[in-house]
N, C-alpha and C positions, 0 to 999 in steps of 0.2 A: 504494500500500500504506500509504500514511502516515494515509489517511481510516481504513483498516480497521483499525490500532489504537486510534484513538481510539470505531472504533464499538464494539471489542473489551469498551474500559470502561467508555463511559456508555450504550451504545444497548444494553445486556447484555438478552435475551431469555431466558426459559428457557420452557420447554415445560410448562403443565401442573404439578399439584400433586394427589395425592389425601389421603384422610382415614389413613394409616398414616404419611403426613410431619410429622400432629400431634400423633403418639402415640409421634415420638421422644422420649426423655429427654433429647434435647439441650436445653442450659441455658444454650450460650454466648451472650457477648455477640461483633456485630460490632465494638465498638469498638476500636479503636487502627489498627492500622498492620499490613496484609500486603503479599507482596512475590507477583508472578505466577511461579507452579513448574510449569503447564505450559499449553501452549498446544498442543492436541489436534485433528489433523485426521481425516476419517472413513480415509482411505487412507494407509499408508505411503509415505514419501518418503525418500530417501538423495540429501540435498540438498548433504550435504558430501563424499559422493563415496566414505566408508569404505568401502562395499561392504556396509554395512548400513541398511538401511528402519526410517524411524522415523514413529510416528504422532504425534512431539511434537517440533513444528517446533524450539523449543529445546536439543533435542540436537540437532539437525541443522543449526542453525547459531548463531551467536554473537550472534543479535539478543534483544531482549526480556529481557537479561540483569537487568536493573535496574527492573523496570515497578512502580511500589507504588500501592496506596489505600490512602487514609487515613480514618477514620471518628471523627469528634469527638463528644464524650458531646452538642451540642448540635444533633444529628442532620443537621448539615453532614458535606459531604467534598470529598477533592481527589484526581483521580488524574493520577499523573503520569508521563509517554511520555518515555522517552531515546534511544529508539531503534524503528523498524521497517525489516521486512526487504521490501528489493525483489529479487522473487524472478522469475528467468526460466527460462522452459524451451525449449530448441531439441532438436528430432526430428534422430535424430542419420542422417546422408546414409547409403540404403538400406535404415532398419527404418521401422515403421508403428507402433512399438510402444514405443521405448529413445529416454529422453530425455537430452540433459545440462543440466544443471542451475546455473544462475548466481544467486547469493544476494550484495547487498550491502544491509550495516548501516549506514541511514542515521541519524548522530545527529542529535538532536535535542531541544528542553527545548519540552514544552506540557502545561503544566496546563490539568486542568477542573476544575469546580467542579460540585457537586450535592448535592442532600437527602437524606437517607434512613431507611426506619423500618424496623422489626423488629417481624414477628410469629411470634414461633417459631421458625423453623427457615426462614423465607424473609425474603428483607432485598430490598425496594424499594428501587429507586436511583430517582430523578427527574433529570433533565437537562433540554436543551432541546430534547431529543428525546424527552421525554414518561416515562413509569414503563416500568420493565425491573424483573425480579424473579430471585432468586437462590439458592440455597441454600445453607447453612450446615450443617457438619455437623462439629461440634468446633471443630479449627483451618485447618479448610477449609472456602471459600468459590466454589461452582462455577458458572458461566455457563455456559449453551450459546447458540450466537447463530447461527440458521437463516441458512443460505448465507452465512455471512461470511467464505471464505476463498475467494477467488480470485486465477487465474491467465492470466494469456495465453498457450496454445500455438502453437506454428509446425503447423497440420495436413500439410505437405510437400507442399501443391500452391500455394504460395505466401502462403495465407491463415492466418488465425487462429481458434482457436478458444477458449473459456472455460473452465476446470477451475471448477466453484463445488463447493462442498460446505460442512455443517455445522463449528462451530470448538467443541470445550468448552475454558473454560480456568481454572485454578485458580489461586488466591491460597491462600497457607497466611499464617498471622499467625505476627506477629515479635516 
């Protein structure tokens, strides 16, 4: 899980752009400094066991608390990981269907570094994993990043299986 934060914020994907995303009035810039406020999976999960399903892994567990980019006026940036969560699921003995759920927040300090431009209302990132594209909309900055959240299940014939799906995750500026 530690790769899939880092791909979280420089290998950022977004899907697609049409001609009514350049006829917002948005005017901001990305520059300075946002902090990550959600990190969004396609399905609900109650990973801390409350008794309630959440589709923002962030409620539902203590990781990702502290994730920030930085975006310097000299179209540099830096994003920086404190943390990801290693998340497991075991099928609980007797159902095919009820998992429990094991989340540890592993710390950790890894900067990356990357370029970035702004056209409008979408902010290229470049990494070394080539341009990811973004939107901007005020003081949110959204990512979706195609199959970036996986998991390994116990399928309960002794094997495993993959949980993948879509991640959207938002940075608001600070």
């Amino acid at each position: 899980m530690k790769n899939l934060f880092i791909v979280l914020l420089i290998t950022l994907v977004f899907v697609g752009c049409n001609k009514d995303d350049d006829n917002n009035d948005n005017n901001s810039s990305v520059e300075g400094t946002w902090k990550l406020t959600a990190f969004n999976t396609e399905n609900a999960y109650d990973f801390n066991g409350d008794g309630t399903a959440s589709t923002n892994v962030m409620d539902e567990t203590a990781c990702y608390q502290n994730e920030t980019v930085e975006f310097t006026s000299n179209s540099s940036g830096t994003a920086t990981n404190r943390s990801y969560a290693d998340i497991t699921l075991d099928l609980i003995t007797g159902s095919t269907t009820e998992y429990e759920y094991s989340v540890n927040c592993v710390p950790e300090v890894d900067i990356e570094t990357f370029t970035w431009a702004q056209n409008g209302n979408n902010v290229v990132i470049t990494s070394f994993d080539g341009p990811s594209t973004a939107t901007l909309n005020g003081s949110e900055l959204t990512f979706v990043i195609q199959s970036g959240f996986f998991v390994d299940v116990e399928d309960g014939s002794g094997g495993t299986t993959s949980i993948t799906e879509d991640i959207t995750i938002v940075y608001t500026k600070q």
